[in-house]
FIPAVEX-287496 format. One record per residue (C-alpha): x, y, z; residue in three letters. Coordinates in steps of 0.05 Angstrom, whole numbers, padded with zeros to 5 digits, always signed. Layout:
BEGIN
XYZAla/...
! end
This chain:
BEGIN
-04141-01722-01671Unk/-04132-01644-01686Unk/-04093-01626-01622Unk/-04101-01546-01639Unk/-04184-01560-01629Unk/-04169-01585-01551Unk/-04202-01552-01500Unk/-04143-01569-01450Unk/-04123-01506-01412Unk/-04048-01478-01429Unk/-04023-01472-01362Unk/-04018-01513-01301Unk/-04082-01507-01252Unk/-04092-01541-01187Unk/-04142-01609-01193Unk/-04185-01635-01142Unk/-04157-01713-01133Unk/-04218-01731-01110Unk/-04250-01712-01173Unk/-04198-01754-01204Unk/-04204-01817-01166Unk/-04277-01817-01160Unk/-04278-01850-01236Unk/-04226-01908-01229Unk/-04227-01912-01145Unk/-04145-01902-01148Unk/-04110-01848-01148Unk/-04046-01884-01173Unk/-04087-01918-01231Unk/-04122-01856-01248Unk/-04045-01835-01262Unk/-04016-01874-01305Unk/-04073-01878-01344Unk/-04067-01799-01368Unk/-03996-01815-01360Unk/-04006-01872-01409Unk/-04049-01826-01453Unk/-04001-01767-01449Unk/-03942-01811-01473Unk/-03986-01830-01535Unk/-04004-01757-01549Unk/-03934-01733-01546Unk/-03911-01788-01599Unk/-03966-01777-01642Unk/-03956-01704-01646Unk/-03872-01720-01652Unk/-03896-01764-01713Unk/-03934-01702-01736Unk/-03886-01649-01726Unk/-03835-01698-01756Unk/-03862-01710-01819Unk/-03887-01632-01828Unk/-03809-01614-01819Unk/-03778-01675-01871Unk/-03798-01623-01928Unk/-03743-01579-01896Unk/-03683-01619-01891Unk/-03626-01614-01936Unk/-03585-01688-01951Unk/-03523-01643-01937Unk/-03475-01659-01881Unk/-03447-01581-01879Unk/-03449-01549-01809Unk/-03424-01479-01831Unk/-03484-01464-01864Unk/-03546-01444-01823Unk/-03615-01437-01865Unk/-03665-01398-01833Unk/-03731-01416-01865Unk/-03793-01381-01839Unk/-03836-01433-01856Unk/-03800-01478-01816Unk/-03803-01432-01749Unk/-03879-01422-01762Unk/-03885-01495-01762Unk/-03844-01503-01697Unk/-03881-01441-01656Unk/-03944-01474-01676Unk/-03930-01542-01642Unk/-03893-01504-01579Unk/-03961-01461-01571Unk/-03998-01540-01571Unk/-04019-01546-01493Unk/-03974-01598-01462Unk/-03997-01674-01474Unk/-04013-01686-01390Unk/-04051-01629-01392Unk/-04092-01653-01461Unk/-04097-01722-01428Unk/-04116-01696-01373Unk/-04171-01656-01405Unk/-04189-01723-01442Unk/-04200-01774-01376Unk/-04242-01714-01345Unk/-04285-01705-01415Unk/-04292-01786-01405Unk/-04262-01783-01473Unk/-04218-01848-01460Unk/-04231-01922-01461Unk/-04181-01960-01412Unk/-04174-02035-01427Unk/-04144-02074-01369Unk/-04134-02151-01374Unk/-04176-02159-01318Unk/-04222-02110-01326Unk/-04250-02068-01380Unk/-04282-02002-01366Unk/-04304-01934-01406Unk/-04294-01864-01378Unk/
! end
């Protein structure tokens, strides 16, 4: 998923809980499922960011010398201007975006 299209707002903002709950009926399950959803967000954009930055590392083992590559630092601002993965998750669960399997249950939000 392209991360940079999200309509997730970049800062903290107050949310009604009972706006939250009124989908799932618990506030602690409506929790860790964006809690769930932001932990697979973050890795998948750690995979992301990973493999963008492999094309930048030198084999060498030489602390003394410090390469500043521009490219690089792009790369990096780009990711830390991302919004933070709760608040994409969150964005998600209230876009009913997410499927939540349970092994008891299975419902779609």
């Amino acid at each position: 998923m392209d991360y940079k299209k999200s309509k997730a707002v970049h800062n903290t903002i107050t949310r009604d809980m009972s706006e939250l709950d009124a989908k799932v009926g618990n506030v602690y399950e409506t929790v860790v499922i964006i809690a769930k959803r932001a932990n697979q967000i973050s890795q998948e954009l750690k995979k992301e960011l990973d493999a963008k930055l492999q094309d930048f590392s030198t084999p060498q083992d030489n602390i003394e010398e410090v390469f500043e590559n521009k490219e690089q630092i792009e790369i990096s601002r780009s990711y830390e201007m991302l919004p933070k993965p709760t608040l994409i998750a969150t964005q998600e669960f209230l876009d009913d975006e997410l499927v939540v399997r349970n092994s008891s249950k299975e419902r779609e939000f």
